[in-house]
N, C-alpha and C positions, 0 to 999 in steps of 0.2 A: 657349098655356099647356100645351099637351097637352105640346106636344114639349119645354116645362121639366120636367116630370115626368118625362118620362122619363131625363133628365138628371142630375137630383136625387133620389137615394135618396129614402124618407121615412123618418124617426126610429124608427119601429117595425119597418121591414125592418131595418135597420144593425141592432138589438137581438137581435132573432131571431137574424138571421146569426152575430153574433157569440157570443150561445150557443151556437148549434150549432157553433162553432170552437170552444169552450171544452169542448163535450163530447167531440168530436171527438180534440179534443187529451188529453182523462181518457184517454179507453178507446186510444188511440193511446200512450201514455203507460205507461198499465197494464198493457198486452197486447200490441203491437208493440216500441214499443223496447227492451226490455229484449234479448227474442231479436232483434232488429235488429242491435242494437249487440254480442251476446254474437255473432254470427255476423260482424259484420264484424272482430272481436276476436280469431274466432278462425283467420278469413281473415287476418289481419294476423300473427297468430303464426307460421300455415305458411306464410305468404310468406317471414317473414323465417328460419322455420327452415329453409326449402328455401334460402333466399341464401347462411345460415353451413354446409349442404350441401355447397352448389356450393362456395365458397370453401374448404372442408377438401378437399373433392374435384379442386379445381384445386391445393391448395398441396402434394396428394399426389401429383396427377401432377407436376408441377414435380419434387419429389423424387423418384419414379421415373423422369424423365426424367432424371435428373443422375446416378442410378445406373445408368440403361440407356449414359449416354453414358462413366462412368465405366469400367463392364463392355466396354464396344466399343475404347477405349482400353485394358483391360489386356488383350485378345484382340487386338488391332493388335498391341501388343507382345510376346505370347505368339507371336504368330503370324509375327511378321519375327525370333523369335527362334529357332523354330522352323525358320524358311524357310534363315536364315543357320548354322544345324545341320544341315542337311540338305545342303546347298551343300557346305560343310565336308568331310562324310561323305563329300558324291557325288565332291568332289576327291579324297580321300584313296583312295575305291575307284578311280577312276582312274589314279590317282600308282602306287597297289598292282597294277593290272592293267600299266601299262606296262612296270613295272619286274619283276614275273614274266612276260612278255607276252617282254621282252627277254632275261632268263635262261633260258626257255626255247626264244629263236630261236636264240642262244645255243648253248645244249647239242648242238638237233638241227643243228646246222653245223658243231660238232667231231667229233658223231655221225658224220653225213657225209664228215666228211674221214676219221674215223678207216676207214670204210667202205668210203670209196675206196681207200686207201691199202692196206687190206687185200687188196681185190678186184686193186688193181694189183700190190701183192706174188704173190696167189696166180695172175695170168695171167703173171706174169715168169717163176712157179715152172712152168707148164704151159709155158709157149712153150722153157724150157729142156728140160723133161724133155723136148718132141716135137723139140727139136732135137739132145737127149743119142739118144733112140732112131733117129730120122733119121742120124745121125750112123755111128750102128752098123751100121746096115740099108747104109747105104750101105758101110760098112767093109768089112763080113762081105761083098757084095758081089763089093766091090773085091779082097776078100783071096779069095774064093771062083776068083776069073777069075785071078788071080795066081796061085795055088797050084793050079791046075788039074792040073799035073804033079807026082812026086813030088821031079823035080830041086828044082825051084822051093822046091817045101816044106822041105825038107833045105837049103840055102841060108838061107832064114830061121831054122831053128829055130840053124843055127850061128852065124848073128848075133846073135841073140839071147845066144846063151849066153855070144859073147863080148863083150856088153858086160853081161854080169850079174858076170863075171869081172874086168873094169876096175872096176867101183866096190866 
């Protein structure tokens, strides 16, 4: 019988007990849940205000991401338009360097010829005048050793005069 007792509440414990859960639950009641529940309320509020947070926070980067890629797209474009201006340019200074590049190889090889040409006139004029004076040296010479007598002399000077008297 013992060990039924102990089995078996008695009717005055159950009583007891359950006052004391009944008081339990006042001052649990009066005094905890209120701030319990204001606390779990207001843990519930920053949760969900930190979630519409995130959520503005994600739907902002979304749109700076669409603006980052929109911007990256008009600098790709700015930038092959740029590239293809440049290109353009660097022909055109090319196309301009050849073509004065060419007028002036150009010039300096008329230059040249007119140079040579000069240089050849003025050795034709030298090679004449040393062959005009060669010519004379040799003359006077010639006429020196000829006319060494005054027969000789007197003989030319009347030929001479007689063909200045035929023409």
């Amino acid at each position: 019988m013992i060990a039924a007792n102990l089995l078996s509440p008695g009717v005055g414990l159950i009583v007891y007990q359950a006052i004391g859960f009944l008081i339990l639950l006042f001052v649990l009641g009066k005094f905890a849940w209120k701030p319990i529940l204001g606390a779990l309320k207001e843990r519930e509020d920053s949760i969900e205000s930190a979630l519409l947070s995130a959520e503005q926070a994600k739907n902002e980067m979304q749109a700076l991401q669409a603006d980052n890629e929109k911007l990256l797209a008009e600098a790709r474009v700015e930038r092959d338009s740029i590239l293809k201006e440049a290109i353009a340019t660097a022909t055109s200074i090319k196309e301009s360097a050849k073509e004065e590049t060419s007028k002036i190889t150009a010039r300096m090889i008329e230059d040249a010829k007119a140079a040579i040409e000069i240089e050849k006139k003025a050795a034709l004029t030298d090679v004449k005048n040393k062959v005009a004076v060669l010519s004379l040296e040799i003359t006077e010479k010639l006429l020196r050793k000829q006319l060494e007598d005054q027969k000789a002399q007197k003989e030319l000077i009347d030929g001479f005069v007689k063909d200045l008297n035929l023409n």
